[in-house]
C-alpha positions as CSV (number, residue, x, y, z in Angstrom):
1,X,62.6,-2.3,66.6
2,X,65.3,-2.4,69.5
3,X,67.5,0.4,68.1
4,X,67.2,2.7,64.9
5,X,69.6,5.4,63.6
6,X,69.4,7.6,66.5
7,X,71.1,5.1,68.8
8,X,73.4,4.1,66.3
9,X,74.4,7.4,65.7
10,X,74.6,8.0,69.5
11,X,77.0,5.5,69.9
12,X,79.0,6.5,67.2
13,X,79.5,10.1,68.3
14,X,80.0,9.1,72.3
15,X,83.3,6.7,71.1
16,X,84.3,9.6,69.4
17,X,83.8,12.2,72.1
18,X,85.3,9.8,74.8
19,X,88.3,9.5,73.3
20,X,89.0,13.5,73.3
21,X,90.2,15.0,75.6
22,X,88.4,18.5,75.0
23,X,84.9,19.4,73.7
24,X,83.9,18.2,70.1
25,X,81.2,20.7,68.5
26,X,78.0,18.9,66.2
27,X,80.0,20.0,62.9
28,X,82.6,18.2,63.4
29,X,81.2,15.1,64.2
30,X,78.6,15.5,61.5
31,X,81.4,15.8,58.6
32,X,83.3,13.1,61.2
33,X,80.7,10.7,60.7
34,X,79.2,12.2,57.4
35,X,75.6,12.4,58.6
36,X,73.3,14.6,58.7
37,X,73.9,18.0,61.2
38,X,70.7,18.6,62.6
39,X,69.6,14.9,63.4
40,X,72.7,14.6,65.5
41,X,72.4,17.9,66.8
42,X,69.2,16.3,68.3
43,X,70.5,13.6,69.8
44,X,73.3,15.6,71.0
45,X,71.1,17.4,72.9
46,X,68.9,14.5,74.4
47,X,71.8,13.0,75.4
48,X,72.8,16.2,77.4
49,X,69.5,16.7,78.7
50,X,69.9,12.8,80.1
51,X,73.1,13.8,81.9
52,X,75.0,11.6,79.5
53,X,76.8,14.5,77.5
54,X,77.6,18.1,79.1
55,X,77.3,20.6,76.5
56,X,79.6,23.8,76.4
57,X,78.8,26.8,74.4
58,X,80.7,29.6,72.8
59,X,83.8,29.4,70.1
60,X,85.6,26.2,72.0
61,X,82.1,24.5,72.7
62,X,80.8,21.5,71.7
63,X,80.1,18.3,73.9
64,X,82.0,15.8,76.4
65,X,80.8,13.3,78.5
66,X,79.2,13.7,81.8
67,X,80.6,10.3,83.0
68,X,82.8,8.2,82.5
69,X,82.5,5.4,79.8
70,X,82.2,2.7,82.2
71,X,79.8,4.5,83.7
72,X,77.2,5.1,81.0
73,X,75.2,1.9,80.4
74,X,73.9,1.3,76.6
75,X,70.5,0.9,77.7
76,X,70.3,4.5,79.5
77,X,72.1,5.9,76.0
78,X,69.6,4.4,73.7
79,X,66.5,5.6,75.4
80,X,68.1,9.1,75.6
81,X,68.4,8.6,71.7
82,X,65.2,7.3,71.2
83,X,63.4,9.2,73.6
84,X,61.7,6.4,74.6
85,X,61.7,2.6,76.4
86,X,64.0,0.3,74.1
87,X,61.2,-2.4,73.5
88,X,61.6,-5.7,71.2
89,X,58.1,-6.0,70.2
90,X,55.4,-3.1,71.1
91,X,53.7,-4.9,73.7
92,X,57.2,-6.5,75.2
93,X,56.5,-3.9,78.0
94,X,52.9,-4.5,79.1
95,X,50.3,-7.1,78.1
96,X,47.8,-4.3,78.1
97,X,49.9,-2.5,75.3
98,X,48.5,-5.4,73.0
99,X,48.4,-3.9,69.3
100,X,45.7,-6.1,68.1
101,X,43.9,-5.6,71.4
102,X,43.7,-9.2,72.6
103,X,46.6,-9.2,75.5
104,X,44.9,-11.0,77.9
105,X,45.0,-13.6,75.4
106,X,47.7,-13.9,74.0
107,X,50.1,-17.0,74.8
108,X,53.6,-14.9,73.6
109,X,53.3,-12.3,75.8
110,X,55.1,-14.3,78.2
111,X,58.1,-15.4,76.2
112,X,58.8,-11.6,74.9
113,X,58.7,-10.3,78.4
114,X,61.2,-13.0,79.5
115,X,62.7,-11.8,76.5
116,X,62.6,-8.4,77.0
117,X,64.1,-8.8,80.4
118,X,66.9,-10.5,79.8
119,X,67.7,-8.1,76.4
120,X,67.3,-5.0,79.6
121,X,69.5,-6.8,82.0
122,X,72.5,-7.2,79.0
123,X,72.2,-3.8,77.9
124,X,71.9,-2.5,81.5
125,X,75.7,-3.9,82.0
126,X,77.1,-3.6,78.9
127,X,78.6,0.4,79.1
128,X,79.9,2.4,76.7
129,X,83.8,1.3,77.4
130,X,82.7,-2.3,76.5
131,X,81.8,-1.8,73.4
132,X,84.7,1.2,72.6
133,X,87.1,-1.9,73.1
């Protein structure tokens, strides 16, 4: 699966926090969004770890971007959310990551890496600004 909840969620708190001017704390955008605290406090924080959020602590803490948001590309926020390569199919990435074991065989391997590709090179561009417009 290209994206689950995590990215979703990512995206939906980064508009949110772009458009601030000052820090927004997890709370807030958990009752915001109405979703779950401590999932999005864990994405919060893989996103900070990424260099995508900055995270300030203390009474007037919470999170703002590192970037800007033409600067932060949704392929780089979605594999900070995942913690992981955003992959169509498992074995998009590598022939040799096969799940039934027969790679070297198989004749779609080709067609999803093309696939893959051209799905990396989209998200690669498209930032965080395109998709808050």
């Amino acid at each position: 699966m290209l994206f689950t909840r995590a990215t979703e969620y990512a995206l939906l708190s980064l508009i949110i926090i772009a458009r601030e001017e000052k820090p927004l704390g997890t709370d807030y955008l958990s009752k915001r969004l109405n979703i779950s605290r401590s999932f999005l406090a864990k994405i919060l924080q893989s996103l900070a770890k990424r260099n995508i959020l900055i995270s300030y602590k203390g009474a007037a803490g919470g999170f703002t971007l590192a970037r800007p948001a033409h600067e932060l590309s949704i392929k780089e926020i979605a594999q900070a959310a995942e913690g992981r390569p955003i992959n169509i199919f498992d074995c998009s990435s590598d022939q040799a990551a096969c799940p039934s074991n027969q790679g070297e065989f198989c004749t779609l391997w080709p067609f999803l890496n093309r696939l893959q590709s051209r799905v990396d090179s989209f998200l690669d561009e498209l930032t965080l600004k395109d998709i808050m417009e």
